[in-house]
ZAMARGU-4260 file (C-alpha; in steps of 0.2 Angstrom, whole numbers, plus 5000, padded with zeros to 4 digits):
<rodrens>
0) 4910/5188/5055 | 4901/5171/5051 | 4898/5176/5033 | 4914/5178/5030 | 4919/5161/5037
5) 4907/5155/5026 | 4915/5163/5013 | 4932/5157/5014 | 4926/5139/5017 | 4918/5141/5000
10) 4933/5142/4992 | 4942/5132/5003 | 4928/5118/4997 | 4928/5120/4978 | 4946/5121/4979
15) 4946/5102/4979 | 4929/5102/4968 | 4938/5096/4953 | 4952/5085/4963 | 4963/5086/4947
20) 4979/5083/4955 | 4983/5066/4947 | 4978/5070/4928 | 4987/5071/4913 | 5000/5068/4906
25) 4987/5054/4902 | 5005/5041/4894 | 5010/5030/4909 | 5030/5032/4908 | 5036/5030/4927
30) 5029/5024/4942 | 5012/5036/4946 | 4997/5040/4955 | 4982/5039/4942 | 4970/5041/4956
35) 4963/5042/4974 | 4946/5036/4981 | 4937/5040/4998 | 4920/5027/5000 | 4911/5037/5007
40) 4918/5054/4999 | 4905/5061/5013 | 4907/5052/5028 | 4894/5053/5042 | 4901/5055/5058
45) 4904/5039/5065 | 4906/5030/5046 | 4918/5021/5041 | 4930/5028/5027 | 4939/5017/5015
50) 4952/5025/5007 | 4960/5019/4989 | 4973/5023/4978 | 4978/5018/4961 | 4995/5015/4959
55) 5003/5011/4944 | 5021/5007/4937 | 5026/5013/4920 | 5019/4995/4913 | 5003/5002/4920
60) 5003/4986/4934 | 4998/4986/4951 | 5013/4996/4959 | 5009/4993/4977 | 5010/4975/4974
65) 5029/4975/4973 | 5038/4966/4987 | 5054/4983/4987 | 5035/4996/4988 | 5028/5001/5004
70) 5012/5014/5004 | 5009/5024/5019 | 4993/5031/5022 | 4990/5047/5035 | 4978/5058/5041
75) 4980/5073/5052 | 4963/5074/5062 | 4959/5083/5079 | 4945/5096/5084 | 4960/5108/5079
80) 4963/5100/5064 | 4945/5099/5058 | 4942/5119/5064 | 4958/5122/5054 | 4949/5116/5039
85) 4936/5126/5042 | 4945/5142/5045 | 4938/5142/5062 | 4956/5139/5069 | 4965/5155/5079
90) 4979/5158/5067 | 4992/5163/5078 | 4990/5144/5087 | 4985/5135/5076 | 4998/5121/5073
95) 4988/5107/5061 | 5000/5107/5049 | 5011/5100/5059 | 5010/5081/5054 | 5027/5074/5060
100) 5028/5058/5067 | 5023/5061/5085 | 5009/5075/5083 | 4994/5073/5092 | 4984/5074/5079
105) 4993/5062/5068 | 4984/5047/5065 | 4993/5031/5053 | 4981/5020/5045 | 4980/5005/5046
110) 4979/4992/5029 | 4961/4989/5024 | 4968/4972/5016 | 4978/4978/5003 | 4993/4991/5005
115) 4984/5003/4991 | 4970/5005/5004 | 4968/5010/5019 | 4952/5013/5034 | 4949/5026/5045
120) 4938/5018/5060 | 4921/5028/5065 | 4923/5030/5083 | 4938/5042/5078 | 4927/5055/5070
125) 4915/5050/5083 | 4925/5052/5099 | 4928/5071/5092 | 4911/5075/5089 | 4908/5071/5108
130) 4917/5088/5110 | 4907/5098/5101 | 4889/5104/5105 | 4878/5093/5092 | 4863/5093/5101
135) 4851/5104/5110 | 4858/5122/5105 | 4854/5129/5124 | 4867/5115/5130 | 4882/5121/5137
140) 4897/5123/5127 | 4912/5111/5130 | 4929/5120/5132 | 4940/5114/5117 | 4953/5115/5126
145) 4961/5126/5114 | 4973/5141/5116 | 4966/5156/5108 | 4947/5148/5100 | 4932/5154/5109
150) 4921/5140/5114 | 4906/5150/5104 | 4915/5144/5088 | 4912/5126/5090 | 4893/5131/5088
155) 4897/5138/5070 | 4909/5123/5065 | 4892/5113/5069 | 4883/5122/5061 | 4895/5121/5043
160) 4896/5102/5047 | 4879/5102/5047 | 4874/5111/5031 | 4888/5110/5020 | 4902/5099/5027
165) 4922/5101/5030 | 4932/5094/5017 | 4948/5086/5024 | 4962/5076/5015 | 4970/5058/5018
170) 4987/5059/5011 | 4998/5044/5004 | 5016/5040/5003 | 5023/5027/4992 | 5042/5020/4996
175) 5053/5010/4985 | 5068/5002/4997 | 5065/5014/5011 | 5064/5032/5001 | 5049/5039/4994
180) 5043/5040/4976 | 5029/5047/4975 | 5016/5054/4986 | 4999/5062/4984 | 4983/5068/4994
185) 4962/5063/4992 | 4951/5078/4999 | 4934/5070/5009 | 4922/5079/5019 | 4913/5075/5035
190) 4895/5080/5035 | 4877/5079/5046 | 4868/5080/5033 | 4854/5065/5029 | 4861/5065/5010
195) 4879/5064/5007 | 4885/5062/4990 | 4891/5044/4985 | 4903/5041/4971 | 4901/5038/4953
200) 4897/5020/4949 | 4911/5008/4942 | 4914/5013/4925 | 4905/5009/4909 | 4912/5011/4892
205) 4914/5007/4872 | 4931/5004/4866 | 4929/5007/4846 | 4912/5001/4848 | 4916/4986/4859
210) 4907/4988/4878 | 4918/4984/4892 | 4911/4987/4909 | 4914/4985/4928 | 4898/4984/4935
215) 4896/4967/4932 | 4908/4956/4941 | 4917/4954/4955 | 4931/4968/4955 | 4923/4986/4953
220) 4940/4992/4943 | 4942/4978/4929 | 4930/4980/4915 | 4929/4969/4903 | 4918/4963/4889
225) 4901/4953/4891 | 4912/4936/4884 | 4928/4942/4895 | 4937/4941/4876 | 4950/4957/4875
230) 4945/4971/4865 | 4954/4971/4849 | 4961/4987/4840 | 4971/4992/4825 | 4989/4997/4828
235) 4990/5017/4823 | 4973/5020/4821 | 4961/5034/4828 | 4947/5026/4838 | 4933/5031/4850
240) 4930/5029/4866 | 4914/5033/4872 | 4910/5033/4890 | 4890/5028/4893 | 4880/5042/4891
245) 4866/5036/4906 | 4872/5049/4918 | 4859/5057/4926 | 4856/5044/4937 | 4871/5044/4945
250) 4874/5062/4946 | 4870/5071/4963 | 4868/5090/4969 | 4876/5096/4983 | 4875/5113/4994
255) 4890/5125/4995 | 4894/5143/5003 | 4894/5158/4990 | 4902/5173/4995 | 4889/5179/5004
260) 4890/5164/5016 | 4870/5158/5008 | 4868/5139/5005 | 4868/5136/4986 | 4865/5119/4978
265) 4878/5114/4964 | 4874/5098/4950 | 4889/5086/4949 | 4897/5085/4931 | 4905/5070/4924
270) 4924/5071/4919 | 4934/5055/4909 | 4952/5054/4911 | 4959/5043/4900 | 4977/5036/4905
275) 4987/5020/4893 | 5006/5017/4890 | 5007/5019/4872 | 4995/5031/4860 | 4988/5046/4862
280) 4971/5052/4870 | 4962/5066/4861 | 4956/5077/4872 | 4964/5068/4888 | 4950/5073/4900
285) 4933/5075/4891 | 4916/5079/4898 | 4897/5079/4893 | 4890/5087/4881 | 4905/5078/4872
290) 4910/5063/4881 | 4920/5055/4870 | 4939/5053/4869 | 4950/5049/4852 | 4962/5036/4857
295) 4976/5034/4842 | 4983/5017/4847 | 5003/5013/4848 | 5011/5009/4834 | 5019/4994/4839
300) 5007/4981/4842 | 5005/4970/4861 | 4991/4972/4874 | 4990/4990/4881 | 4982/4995/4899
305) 4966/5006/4895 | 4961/5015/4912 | 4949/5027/4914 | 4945/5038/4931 | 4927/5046/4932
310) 4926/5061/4943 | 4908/5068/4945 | 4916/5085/4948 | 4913/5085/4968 | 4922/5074/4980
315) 4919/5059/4969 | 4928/5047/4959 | 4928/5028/4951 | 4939/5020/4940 | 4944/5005/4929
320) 4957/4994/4918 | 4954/4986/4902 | 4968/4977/4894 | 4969/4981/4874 | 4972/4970/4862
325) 4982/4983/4849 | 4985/4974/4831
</rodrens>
């Protein structure tokens, strides 16, 4: 019975592996969501989780930042909720996808000093792992207080937490006047193990042979040049962009449930997803051993937005702006 658990939750955890949702069409045409962060993507319990999202109108600008735009970040979080995402939940009362205003296990978050990013405190993960059995295993169980989940079960969702994690998700709604535009969901995972995984580092890369980075200054999502001059570009022309090939230190392992319910460990892969308002991207998502992208810059010449959004193939992701100077 606990192999196959194990085996469901596999799936259920590589299911957000690639976290896809907000990739091409890579041409910024209308009010989007390039892009969601969770720092830390593996929260310990009693962490804080900063949540991020990069929102962008069709000029590629700072969407949130609108005086008619309002972003509302939930979470649905509970003992049942977090058994649910571990398949651990009785199915015939299970009722966590039931996130309507006024649910229990609803939680609003508040603003962590800019309406594209949001917190989610410690002590709430912490006061629920006060009802599980995290200690000595010959403790008494608590009583969940569930209809329908034997107390037994809270050992094993220990157990999961403990050798791979529960991936969750935070989810995001963006109004304009009241009505929504747009909405969208980041997956995390809650973990006791000693080494979570972290995210990629703020991006580094060569604009047709110009390096711009964001690991430098003071914002972690502008890069910019070592002089803080715009990259300069030839209107219509086919030119590379070539993320920094110094990977390997960056990229981390992390365990995951084969079919069989036994532990494997999985390497992180990098993936570039290259997003603007004019031109073209060639291939639109690339990945090592070819890293590079073919930009073919608008026709019309101005100053183009250049983002690009590392995922390392797991739960993690950065990302940053460059304004181009297009000629």
């Amino acid at each position: 019975m606990r192999r196959a658990i194990l085996a469901i939750l596999a799936l259920a955890l590589c299911s957000g592996c690639l976290d896809l949702n907000f990739d091409p069409p890579s041409i910024v045409k209308s009010p989007r969501i390039l892009a969601m962060s969770a720092d830390p993507p593996e929260a310990l319990i009693g962490e804080d989780i900063h949540f991020e999202a990069l929102l962008v109108d069709a000029q590629g600008d700072d969407l949130s930042a609108q005086a008619d735009v309002e972003v509302e970040w939930v979470i649905c979080l509970g003992l049942e909720a977090i058994l649910d995402a571990a398949n651990l939940a009785n199915p015939a009362t299970s009722s966590t996808e039931d996130c309507r205003p006024g649910s229990p296990s609803r939680i609003e978050l508040a603003p962590d000093g800019a309406p594209n990013r949001a917190i989610l405190p410690g002590e709430v993960l912490t006061e629920i792992a006060m009802m599980l059995p995290m200690g000595d295993p010959m403790m008494p169980i608590p009583d969940p207080g569930i209809p329908g989940v034997d107390p037994e079960v809270l050992r094993t969702l220990v157990a999961v937490i403990a050798e791979v994690g529960i991936p969750l998700e935070v989810r995001v709604v963006v109004r304009r006047d009241g009505e929504p535009i747009l909405s969208g969901f980041k997956r995390f995972a809650i973990t006791t193990r000693p080494d979570p995984t972290t995210n990629p580092p703020p991006p580094r890369f060569a604009v047709d042979g110009t390096e711009v980075s964001a690991r430098d200054g003071d914002d972690p999502h502008a890069c910019v040049t070592a002089d803080g001059s715009a990259p300069v570009v030839a209107a219509g022309e086919a030119i590379t962009l070539a993320p920094d090939e110094n990977e390997e230190p960056w990229l981390e392992t992390y365990p995951v449930f084969d079919i069989a319910g036994d532990v494997l460990m999985i390497e992180e892969t990098a993936y570039y997803s290259w997003f603007s308002t004019g031109g073209g991207f060639d291939p639109e998502v690339s990945q090592r051993p070819e890293r590079d992208s073919t930009w073919t810059t608008p026709e019309e010449p101005g100053t183009y937005p250049l983002f690009v959004v590392v995922r390392d193939g797991h739960l993690g992701i950065s990302w940053c702006r460059v304004d181009v100077d297009v000629r």
